[in-house]
VOMI-364695 format. One record per residue (C-alpha): residue number from 1; x, y, z. Coordinates in steps of 0.02 Angstrom, whole numbers, plus 50000, padded with zeros to 5 digits. Layout:
// VOMI-364695
NUM / X / Y / Z;
...
This chain:
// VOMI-364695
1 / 50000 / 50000 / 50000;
2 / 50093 / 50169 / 49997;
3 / 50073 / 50343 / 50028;
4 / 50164 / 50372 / 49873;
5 / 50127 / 50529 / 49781;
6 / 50165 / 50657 / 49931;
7 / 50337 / 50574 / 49953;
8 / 50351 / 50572 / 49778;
9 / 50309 / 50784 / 49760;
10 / 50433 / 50804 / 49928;
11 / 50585 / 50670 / 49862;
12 / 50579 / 50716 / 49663;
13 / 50503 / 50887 / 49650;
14 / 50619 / 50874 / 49748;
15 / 50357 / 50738 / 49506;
16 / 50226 / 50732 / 49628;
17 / 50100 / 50404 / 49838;
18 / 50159 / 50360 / 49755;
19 / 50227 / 50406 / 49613;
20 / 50397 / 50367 / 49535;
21 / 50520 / 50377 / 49652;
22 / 50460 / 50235 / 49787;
23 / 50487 / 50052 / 49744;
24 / 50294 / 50012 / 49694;
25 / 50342 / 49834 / 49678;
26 / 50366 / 49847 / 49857;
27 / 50234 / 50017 / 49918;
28 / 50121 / 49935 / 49804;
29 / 50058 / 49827 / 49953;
30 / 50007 / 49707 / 49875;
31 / 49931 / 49637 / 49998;
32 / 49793 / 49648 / 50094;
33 / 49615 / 49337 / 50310;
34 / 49467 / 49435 / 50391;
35 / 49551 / 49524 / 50578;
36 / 49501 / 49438 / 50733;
37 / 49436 / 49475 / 50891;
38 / 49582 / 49436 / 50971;
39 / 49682 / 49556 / 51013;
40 / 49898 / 49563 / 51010;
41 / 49896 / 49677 / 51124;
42 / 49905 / 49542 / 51282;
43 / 50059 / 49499 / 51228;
44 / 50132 / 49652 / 51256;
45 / 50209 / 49716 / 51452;
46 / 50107 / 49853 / 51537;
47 / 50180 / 50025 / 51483;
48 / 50226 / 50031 / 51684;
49 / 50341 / 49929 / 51649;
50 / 50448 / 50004 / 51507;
51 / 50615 / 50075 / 51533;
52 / 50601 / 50282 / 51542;
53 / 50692 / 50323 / 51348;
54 / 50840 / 50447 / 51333;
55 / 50788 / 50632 / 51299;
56 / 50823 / 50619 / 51097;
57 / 50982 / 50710 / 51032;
58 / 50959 / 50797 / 50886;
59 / 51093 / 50827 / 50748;
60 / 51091 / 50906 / 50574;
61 / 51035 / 50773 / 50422;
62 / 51129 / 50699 / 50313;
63 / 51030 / 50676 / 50171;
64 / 51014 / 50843 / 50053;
65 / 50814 / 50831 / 50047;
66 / 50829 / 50846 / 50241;
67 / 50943 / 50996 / 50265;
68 / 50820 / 51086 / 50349;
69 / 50773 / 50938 / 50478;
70 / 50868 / 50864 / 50639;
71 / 50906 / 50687 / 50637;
72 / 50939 / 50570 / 50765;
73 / 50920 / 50381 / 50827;
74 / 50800 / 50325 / 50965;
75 / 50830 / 50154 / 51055;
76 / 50637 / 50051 / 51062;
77 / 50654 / 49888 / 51142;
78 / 50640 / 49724 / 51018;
79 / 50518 / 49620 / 51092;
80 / 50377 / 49715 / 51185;
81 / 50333 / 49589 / 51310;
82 / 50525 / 49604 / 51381;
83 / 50542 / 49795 / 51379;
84 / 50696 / 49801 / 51471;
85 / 50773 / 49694 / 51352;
86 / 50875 / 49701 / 51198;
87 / 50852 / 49865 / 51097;
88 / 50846 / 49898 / 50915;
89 / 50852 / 50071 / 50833;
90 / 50745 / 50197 / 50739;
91 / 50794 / 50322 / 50623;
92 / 50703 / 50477 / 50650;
93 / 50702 / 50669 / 50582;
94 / 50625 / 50823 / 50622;
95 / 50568 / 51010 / 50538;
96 / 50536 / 51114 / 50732;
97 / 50380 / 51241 / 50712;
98 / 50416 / 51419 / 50660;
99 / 50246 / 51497 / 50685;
100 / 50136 / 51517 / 50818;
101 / 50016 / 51444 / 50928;
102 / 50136 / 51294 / 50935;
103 / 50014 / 51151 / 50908;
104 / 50137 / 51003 / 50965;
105 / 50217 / 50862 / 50893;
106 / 50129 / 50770 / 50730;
107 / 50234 / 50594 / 50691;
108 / 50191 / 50562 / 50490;
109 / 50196 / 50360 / 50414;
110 / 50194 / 50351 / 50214;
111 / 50146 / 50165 / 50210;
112 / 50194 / 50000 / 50146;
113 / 50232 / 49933 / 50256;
114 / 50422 / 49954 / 50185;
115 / 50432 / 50140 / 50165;
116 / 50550 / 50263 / 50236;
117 / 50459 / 50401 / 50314;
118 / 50602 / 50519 / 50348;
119 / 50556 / 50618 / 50218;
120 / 50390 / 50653 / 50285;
121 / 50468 / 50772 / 50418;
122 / 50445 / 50931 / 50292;
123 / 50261 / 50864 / 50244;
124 / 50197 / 51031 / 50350;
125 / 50274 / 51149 / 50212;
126 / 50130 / 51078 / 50099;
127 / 49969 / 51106 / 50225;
128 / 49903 / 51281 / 50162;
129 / 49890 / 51445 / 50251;
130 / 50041 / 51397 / 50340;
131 / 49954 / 51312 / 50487;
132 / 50074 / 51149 / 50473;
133 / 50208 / 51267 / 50527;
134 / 50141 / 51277 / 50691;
135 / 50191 / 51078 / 50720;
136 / 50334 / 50988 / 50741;
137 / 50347 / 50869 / 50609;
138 / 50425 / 50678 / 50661;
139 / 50470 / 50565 / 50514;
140 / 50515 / 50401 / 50548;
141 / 50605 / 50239 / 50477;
142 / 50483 / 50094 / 50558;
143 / 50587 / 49973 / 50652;
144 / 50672 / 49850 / 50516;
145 / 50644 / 50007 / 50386;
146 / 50770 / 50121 / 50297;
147 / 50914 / 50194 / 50425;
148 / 50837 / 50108 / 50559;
149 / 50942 / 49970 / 50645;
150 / 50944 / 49844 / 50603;
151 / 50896 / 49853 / 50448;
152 / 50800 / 49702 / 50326;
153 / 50850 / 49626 / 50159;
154 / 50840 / 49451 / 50116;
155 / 50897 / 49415 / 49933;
156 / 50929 / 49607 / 49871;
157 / 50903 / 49559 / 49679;
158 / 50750 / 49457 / 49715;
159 / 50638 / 49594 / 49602;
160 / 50752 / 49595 / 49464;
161 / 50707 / 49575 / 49313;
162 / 50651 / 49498 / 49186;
163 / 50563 / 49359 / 49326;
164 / 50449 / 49221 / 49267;
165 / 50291 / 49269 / 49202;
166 / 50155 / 49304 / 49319;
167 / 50034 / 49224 / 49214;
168 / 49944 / 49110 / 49152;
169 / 49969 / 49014 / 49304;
170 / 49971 / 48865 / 49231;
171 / 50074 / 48715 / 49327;
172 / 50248 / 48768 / 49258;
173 / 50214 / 48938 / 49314;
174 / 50156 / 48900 / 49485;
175 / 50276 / 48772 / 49529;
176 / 50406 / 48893 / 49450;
177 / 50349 / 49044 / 49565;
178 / 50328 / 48935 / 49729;
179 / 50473 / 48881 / 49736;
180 / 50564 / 49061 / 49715;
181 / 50423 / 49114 / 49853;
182 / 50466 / 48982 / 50000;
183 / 50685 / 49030 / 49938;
184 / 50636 / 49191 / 49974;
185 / 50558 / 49159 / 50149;
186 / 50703 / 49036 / 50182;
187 / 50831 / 49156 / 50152;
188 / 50723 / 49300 / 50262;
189 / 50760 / 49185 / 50419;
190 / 50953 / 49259 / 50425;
191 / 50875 / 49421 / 50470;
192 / 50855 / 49337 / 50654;
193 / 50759 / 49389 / 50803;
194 / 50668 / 49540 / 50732;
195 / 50578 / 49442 / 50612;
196 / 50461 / 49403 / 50762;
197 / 50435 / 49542 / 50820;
198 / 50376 / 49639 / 50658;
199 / 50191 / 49667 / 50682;
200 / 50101 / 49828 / 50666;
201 / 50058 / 49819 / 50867;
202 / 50272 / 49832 / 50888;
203 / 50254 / 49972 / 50777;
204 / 50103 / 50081 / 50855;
205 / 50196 / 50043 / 51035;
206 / 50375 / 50103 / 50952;
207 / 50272 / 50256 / 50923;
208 / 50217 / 50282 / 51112;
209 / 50399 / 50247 / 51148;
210 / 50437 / 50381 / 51025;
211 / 50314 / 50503 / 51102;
212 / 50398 / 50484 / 51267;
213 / 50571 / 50509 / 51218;
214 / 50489 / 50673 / 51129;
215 / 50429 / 50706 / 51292;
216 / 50265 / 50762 / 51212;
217 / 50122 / 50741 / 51309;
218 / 50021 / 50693 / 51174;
219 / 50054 / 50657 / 51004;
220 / 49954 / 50700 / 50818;
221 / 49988 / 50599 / 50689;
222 / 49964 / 50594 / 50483;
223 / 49947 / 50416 / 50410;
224 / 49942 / 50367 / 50215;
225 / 49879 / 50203 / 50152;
226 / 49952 / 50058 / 50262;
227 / 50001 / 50220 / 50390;
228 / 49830 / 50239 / 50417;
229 / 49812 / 50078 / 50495;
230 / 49949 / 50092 / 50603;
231 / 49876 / 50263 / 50639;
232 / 49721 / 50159 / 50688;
233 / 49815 / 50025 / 50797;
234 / 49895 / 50171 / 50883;
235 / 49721 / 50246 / 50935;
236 / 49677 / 50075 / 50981;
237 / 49781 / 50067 / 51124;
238 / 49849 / 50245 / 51177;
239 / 49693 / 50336 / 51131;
240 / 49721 / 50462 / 51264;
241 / 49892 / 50520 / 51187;
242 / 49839 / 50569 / 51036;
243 / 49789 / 50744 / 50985;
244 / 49746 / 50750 / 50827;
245 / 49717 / 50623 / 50675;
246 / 49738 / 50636 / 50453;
247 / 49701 / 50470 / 50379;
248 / 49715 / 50483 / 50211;
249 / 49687 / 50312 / 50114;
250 / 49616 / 50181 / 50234;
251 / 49636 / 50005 / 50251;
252 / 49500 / 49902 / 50313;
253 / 49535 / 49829 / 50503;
254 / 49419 / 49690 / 50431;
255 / 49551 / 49640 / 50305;
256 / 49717 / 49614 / 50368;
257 / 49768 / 49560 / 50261;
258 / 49752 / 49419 / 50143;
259 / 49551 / 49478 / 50104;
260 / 49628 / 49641 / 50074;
261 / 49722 / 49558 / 49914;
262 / 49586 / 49510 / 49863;
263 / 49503 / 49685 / 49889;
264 / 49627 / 49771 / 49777;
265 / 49643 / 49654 / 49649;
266 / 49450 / 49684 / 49595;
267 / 49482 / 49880 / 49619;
268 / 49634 / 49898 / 49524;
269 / 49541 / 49799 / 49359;
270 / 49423 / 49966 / 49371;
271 / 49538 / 50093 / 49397;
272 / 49671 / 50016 / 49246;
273 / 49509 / 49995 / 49149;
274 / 49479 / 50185 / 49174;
275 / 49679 / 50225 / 49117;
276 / 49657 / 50120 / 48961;
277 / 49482 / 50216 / 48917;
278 / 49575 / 50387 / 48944;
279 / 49732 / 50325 / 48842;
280 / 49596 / 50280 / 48712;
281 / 49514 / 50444 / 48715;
282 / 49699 / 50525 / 48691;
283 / 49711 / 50412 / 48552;
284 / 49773 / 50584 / 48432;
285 / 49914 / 50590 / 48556;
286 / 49961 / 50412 / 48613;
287 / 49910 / 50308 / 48444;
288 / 49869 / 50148 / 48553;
289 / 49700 / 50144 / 48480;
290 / 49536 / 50211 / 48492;
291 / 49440 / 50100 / 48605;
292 / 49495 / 50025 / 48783;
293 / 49479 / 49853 / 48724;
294 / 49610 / 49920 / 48583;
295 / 49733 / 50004 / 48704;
296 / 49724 / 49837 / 48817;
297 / 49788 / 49739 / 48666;
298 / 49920 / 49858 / 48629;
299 / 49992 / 49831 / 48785;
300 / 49975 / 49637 / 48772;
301 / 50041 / 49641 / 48616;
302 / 50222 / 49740 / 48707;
303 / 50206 / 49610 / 48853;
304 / 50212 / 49467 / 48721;
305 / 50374 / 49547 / 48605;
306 / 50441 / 49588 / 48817;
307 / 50439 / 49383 / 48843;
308 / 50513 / 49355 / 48702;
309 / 50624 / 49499 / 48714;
310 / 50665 / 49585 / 48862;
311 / 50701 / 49759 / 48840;
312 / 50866 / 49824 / 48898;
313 / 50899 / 49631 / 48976;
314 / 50770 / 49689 / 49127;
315 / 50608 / 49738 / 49067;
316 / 50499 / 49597 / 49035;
317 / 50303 / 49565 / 49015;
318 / 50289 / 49566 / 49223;
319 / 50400 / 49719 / 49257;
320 / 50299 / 49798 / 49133;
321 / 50144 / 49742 / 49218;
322 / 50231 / 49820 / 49361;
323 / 50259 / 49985 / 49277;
324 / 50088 / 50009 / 49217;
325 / 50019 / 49988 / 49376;
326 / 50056 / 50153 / 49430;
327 / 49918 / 50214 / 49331;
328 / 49797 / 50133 / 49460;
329 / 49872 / 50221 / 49584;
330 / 49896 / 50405 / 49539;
331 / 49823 / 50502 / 49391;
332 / 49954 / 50601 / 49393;
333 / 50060 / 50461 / 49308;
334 / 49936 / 50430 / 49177;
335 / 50040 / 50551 / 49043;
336 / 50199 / 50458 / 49088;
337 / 50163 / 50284 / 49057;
338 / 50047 / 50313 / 48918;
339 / 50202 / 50419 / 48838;
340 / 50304 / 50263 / 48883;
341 / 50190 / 50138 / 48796;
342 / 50192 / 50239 / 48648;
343 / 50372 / 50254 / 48624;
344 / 50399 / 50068 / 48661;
345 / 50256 / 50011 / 48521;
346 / 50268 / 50160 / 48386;
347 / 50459 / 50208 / 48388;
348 / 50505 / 50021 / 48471;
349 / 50621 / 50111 / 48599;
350 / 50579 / 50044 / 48778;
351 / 50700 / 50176 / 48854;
352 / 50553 / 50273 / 48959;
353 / 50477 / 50128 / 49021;
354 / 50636 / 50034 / 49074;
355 / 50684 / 50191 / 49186;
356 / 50512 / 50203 / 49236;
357 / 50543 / 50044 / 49298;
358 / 50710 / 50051 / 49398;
359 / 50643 / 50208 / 49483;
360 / 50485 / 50112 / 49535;
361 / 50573 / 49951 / 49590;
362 / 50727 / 50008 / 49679;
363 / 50856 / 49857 / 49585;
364 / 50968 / 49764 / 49714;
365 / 50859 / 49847 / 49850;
366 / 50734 / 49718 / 49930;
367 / 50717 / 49805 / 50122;
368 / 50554 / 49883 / 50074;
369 / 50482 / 49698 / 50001;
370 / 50581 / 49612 / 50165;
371 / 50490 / 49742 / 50278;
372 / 50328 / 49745 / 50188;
373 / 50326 / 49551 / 50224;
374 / 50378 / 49544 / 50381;
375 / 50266 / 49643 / 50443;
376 / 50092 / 49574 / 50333;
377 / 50160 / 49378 / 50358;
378 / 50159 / 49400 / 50542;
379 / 50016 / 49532 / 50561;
380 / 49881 / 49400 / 50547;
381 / 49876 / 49213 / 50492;
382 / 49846 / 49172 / 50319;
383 / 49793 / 49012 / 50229;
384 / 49918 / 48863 / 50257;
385 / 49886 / 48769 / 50090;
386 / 49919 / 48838 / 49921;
387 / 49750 / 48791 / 49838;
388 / 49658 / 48918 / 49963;
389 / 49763 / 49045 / 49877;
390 / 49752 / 48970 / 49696;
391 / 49543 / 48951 / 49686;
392 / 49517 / 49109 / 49764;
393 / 49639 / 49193 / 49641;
394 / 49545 / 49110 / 49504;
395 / 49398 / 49163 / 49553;
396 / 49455 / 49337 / 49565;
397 / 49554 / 49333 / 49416;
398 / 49396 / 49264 / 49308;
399 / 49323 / 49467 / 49318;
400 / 49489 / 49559 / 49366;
401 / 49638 / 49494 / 49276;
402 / 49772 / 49613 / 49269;
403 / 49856 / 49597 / 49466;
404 / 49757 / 49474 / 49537;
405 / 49916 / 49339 / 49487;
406 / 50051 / 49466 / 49524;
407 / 49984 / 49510 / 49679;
408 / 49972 / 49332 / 49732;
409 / 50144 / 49289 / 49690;
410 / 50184 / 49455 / 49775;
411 / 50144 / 49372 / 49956;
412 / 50175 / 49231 / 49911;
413 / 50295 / 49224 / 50039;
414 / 50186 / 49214 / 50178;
415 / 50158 / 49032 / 50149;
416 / 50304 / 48999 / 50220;
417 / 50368 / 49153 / 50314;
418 / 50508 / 49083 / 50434;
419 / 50404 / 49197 / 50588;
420 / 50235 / 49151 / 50674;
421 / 50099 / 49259 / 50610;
422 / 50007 / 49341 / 50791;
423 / 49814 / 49382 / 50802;
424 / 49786 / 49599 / 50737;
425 / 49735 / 49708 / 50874;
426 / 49558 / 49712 / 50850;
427 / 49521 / 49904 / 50819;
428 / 49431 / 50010 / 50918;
429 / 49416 / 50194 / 50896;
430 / 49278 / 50222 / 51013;
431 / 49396 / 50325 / 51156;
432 / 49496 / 50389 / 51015;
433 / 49479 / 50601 / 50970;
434 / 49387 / 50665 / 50826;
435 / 49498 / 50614 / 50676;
436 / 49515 / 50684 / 50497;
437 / 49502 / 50545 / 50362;
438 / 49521 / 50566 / 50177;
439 / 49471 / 50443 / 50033;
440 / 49439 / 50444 / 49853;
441 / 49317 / 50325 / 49805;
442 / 49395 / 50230 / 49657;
443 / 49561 / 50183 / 49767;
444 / 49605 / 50050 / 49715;
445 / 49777 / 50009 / 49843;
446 / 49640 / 50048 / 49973;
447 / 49466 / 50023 / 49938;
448 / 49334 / 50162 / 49982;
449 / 49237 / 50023 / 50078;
450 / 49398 / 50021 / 50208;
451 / 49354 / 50205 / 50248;
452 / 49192 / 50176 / 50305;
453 / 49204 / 50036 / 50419;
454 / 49344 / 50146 / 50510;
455 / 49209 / 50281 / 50515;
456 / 49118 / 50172 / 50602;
457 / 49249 / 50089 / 50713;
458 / 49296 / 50304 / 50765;
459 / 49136 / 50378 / 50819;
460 / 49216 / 50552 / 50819;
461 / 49298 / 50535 / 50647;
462 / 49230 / 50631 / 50489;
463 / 49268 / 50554 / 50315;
464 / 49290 / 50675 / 50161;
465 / 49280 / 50583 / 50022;
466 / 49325 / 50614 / 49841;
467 / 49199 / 50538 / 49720;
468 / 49263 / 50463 / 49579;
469 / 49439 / 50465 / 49613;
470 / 49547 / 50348 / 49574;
471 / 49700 / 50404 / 49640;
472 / 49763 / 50341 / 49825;
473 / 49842 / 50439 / 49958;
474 / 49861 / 50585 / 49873;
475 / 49808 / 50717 / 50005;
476 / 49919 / 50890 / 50003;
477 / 49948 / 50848 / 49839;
478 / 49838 / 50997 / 49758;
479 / 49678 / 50993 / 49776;
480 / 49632 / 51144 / 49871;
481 / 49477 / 51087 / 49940;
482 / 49537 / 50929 / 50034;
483 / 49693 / 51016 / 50094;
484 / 49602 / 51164 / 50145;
485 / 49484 / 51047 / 50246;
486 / 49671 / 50979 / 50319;
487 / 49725 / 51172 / 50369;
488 / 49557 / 51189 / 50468;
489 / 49581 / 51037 / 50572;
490 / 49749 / 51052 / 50602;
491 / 49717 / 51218 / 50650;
492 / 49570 / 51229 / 50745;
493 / 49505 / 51022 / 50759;
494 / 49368 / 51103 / 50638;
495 / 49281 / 50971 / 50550;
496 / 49110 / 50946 / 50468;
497 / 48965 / 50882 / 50545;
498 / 48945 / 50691 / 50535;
499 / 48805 / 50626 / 50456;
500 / 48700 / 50473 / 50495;
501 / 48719 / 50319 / 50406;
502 / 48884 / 50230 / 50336;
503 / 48928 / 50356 / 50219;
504 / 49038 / 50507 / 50208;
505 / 49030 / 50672 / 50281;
506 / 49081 / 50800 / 50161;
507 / 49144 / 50794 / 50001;
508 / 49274 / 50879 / 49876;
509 / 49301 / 50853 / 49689;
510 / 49450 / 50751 / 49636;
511 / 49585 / 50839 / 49547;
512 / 49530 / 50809 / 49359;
513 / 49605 / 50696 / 49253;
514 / 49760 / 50741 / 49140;
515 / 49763 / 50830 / 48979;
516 / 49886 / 50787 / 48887;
């Protein structure tokens, strides 16, 4: 899942969730077996109990998009039911307030599970009017993540390409991608003791940990796509620390997280289906054809010449599959990959979509995927036996057929995942403040449904929704109306009045779709 195309606008434009600059083979998440009541939160040591954490020491950052942050390291224990323990390290960074009132600390999570969230630190220069200057804004590597210590990889080259086809799965191709799935999991086990303590409960209490080391009193916090339900974990069980809430993107509680697969492999059919009828309508621009059903065989005709011929020695039919994808999660790449389909079909040069590609995978970089794993392997327990997963992929596949198979090879992982999976904190809102969530209703990484049952689990919370966007997590990314709704509850905890019903609150136009 990712909150891609807000670290995308802070990393590259220095391009606007998920956009180009975040491995999506990784952020994609693809991922998301119903939660349980049970909760993993008895597993953990009363907060009495934790060691008091060093005051944090701040020093200047490294990295050139972070010249105006601190950095520093904070020491979380590894195994919350021993909190005196062995320690592990997070990365952290920070952009202090300049204006006034000061409004208090505000911790930001882009998603994944995988991604870095350092970068998230200047996210309050985008929040109009100049309210977010009034936080202090925390970015943070989860623990496993980024500069975090230690930090995940399992086979580094494991998304390299060109890979075995996705698709058909036909018995070659499943034996073929099993077998790379349960190496993969095998060679995850070096990574040691960390790999069991991964879940998205060690993550919300590494954030009260963080919190106290801040010595904030209470903490507010901005969550995109899988950050939202760690957002929602968090409220779960330190409700009374948190100040103030942005969800933008929700996952469903409901989901976690092999139904949630399932979820976004049905979603992302409609939004690709609504890239291919726009490419069609730009047909004067593009030349992929005139109808979607033409467009969709002029990219299956460049997946076909890609098995036979890999452009560039990486780019084959499912790293292609790969690239396109991006177009179900942020409109703002449609002009970009339709360009690149065009120059790889009418001109035959691949070169666009190849470094469309490397940007989106991160090559010889598998800590995101390792993380992203670790964390939805052990989160909650998923089917044992393989033909669970292969009938309910077929079934899926029957009406939604281009990621249902890649996303199923994606986890595929978790069949074997050398860490037990736990029980999910079952979420409960109900003592948590009034929180701001955001959702367009075509999201596919995060369907709209997902929003609406945490409405319901957060009897406080108002949901603005975007109707008939397809893009995901792509709040402060433009659209004046949503992030103007953002300024007034970060300012003020203004919100709009909730309505009755399962439905959203308010609503604000999507940003409209390209012109190219």
């Amino acid at each position: 899942m990712g909150g891609r195309s807000i670290l995308v606008a802070i990393a590259v434009a220095v391009v606007v969730v998920l956009g180009i600059g975040v491995a999506v083979a990784v952020t994609a998440g693809r991922a998301l077996a119903p939660a349980t009541t049970a909760s993993a939160a008895t597993s953990a040591a009363p907060e009495s109990s934790w060691p008091t954490p060093k005051a944090v020491s701040w020093r200047a950052c490294r990295a050139a998009d972070l010249r105006d942050a601190q950095c520093a390291s904070v020491a979380v224990p590894l195994d919350w039911s021993r909190p005196r323990g062995r320690t592990i390290t997070l990365a952290i960074a920070r952009v202090r307030h300049t204006a006034a009132p000061y409004a208090g600390v505000m911790l930001a999570n882009p998603g994944g599970p995988g991604e870095s969230g350092l970068s998230l630190a200047t996210l309050g220069s985008h929040v109009p009017g100049g309210v977010g200057e009034r936080y202090d804004w925390v970015g943070f590597d989860p623990r496993g993540v980024g500069d975090s210590r230690p930090r995940l990889t399992c086979q580094a080259d494991y998304a390299n390409g060109p890979r075995p086809r996705y698709a058909p799965p036909t018995d070659s191709t499943v034996s073929t991608w099993l077998a790379r799935a349960r190496r993969y999991a095998s060679s995850c086990a070096k990574n040691g003791p960390i790999l069991q303590h991964m879940t998205t409960a060690d993550s919300a209490r590494d954030i009260e940990f963080l919190r106290l080391a801040l010595r904030a009193p209470k903490v507010s916090y901005y969550g995109y796509s899988y950050g939202t339900y760690l957002g929602q974990v968090y409220a779960t069980l330190f409700p009374s620390h948190v100040a103030r809430m942005v969800l933008d993107s929700n996952v469903d509680p409901r989901r976690v997280w092999y139904g949630s697969n399932l979820d976004q492999d049905a979603a992302f059919q409609t939004t690709m289906e609504a890239f291919f009828r726009w490419v069609a309508q730009h047909d004067a621009v593009y030349g992929l054809g005139t109808t979607p059903r033409a467009v969709e065989q002029a990219y299956a005709s460049l997946a076909g010449r890609l098995s036979r011929s890999p452009a560039h020695g990486v780019l084959g039919p499912d790293e292609l599959a790969d690239t396109v994808l991006e177009a179900g999660y942020e409109q703002s790449w449609w002009q970009e990959i339709a360009g690149g389909l065009a120059s790889a079909l009418r001109q035959g040069d691949a070169s666009r979509l190849v470094a469309d590609w490397r940007s989106i995978n991160s090559p010889d970089d598998d800590n995101g995927y390792a993380v992203y794993l670790a964390v939805d392997c052990t989160d909650a327990p998923w089917p044992a036996d393989f033909a669970t997963w292969r009938r309910d992929s077929s079934r899926v596949d029957a009406a939604a057929s281009f990621e249902t198979w890649p996303n199923t090879w994606f986890n595929a992982p978790c069949l074997t995942w050398p860490a037990k999976a736990k029980q999910p904190v079952r979420v409960d809102g109900s003592k948590a403040p009034a929180a701001l969530l955001i959702d367009e209703t075509l999201d596919a990484a995060t369907p709209y449904r997902g929003s609406l049952e945490v409405r319901s689990r957060f009897p406080k919370a108002r949901l603005l929704a975007e109707p008939g966007g397809t893009s995901h997590a792509d709040s402060l990314s433009g659209n004046d109306c949503v992030d103007g709704a953002i300024a007034r509850y970060l300012a003020s905890g203004a919100l709009p009045a909730r309505k009755a019903g399962r439905t959203a609150d308010a609503t604000c136009p999507p940003l409209p779709v390209p012109s190219p």
